[in-house]
C-alpha positions in Angstrom: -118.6 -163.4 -94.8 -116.3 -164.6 -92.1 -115.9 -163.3 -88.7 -112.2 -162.6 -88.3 -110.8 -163.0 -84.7 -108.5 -160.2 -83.9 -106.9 -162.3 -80.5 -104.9 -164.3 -82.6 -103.5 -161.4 -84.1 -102.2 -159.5 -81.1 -101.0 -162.4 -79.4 -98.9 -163.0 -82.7 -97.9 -159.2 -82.4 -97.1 -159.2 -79.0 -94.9 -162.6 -79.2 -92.6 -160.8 -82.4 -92.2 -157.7 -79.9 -91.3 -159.4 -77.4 -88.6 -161.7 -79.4 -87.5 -158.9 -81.2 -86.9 -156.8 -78.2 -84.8 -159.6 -76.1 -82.4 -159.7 -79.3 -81.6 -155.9 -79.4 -79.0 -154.2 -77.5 -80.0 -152.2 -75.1 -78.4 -150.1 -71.9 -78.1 -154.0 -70.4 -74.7 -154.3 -68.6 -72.6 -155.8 -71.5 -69.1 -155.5 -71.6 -68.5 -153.8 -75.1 -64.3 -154.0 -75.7 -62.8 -151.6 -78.6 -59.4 -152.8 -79.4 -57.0 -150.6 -81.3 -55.0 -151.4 -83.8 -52.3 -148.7 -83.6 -49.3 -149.5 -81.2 -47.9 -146.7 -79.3 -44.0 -147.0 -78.7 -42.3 -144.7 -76.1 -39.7 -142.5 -78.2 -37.2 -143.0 -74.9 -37.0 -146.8 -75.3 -36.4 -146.4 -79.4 -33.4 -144.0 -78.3 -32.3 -146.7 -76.4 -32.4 -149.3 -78.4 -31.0 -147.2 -80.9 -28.3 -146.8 -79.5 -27.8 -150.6 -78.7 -27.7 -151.1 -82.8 -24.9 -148.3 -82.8 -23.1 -150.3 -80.1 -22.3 -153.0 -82.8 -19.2 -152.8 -85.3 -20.4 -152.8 -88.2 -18.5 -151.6 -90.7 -20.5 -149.7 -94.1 -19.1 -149.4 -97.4 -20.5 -147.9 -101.0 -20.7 -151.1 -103.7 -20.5 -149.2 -107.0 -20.8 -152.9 -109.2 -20.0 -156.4 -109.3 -18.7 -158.7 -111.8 -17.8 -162.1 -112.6 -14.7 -161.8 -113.9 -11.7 -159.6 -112.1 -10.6 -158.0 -115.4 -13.8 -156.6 -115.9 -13.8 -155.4 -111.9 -10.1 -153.9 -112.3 -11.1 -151.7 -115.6 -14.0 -150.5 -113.4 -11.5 -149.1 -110.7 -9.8 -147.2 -113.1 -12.8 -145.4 -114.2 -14.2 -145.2 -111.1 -11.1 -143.7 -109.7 -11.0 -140.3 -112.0 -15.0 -139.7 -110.9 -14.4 -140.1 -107.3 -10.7 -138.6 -107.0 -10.1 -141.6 -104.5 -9.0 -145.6 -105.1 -12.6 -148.0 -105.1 -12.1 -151.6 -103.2 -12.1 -155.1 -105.1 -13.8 -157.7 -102.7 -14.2 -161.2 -103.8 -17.6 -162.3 -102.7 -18.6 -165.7 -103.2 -17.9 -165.8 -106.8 -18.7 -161.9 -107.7 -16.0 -159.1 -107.5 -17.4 -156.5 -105.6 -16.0 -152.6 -106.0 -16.8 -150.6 -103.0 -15.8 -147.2 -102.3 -15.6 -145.9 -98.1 -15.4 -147.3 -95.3 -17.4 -146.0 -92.7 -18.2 -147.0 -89.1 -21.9 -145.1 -88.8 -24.8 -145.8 -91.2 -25.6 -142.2 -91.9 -22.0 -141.0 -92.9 -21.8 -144.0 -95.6 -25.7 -142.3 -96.6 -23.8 -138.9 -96.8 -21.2 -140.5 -99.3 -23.9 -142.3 -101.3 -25.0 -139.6 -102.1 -21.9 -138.0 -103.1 -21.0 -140.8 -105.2 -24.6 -141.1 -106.8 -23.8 -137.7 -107.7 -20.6 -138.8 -110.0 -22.5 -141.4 -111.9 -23.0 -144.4 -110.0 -27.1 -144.0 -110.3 -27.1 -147.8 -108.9 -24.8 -147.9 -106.0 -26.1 -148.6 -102.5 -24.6 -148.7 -98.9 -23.9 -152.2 -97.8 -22.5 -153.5 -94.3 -19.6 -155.8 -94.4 -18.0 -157.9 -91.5 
């Protein structure tokens, strides 16, 4: 039988420990950084700028449909004028004729009147901003 020498062994056993100690992390002074990835926005500088946006003239109407031809647009008025008890707008548009009902100078009162006029009927019309 042969004589098995245990030296090697522990010196091969201490060298792993020692490698595999020097690669952990331990309570060594390393800088550990933990960036966040939510952004925090102070609600006094979105009021602000908020009002900025307001400062603009814009002006907001409802388009209830467009159309290629005007005939078609006209015949839409009519209609659209016994729902809505008030006279749509015909606006050429490059080469559509857009009908748009309102005209309102603040985003949320053209929203107000979307919704009247998504009431009537008009399950597709949106507010738009015109110049």
């Amino acid at each position: 039988m042969k004589k098995v020498y245990i030296y090697p062994f522990i010196l091969m056993a201490f060298v792993l420990v020692s490698l595999m100690s020097s690669c952990s992390s331990g309570d060594e002074d390393e800088d550990i950084y933990v960036l966040r990835d939510t952004v925090v926005l102070n609600v006094d500088t979105l009021i602000k700028e908020q009002r900025n946006i307001q400062k603009v003239n814009l002006t907001f109407v409802v388009q209830l449909a467009a159309f290629k031809e005007q005939s078609y647009a006209d015949a839409f008025v009519v209609s659209a004028k016994e729902k809505l008890n008030s006279v749509p707008d015909v606006r050429k548009s490059g080469s559509f004729y857009l009908v748009t009902a309102g005209k309102f100078f603040d985003a949320a009162s053209a929203q107000d009147y979307l919704a009247f006029v998504k009431s009537k009927g008009f399950t597709s019309a949106f507010v738009k901003s015109i110049n």
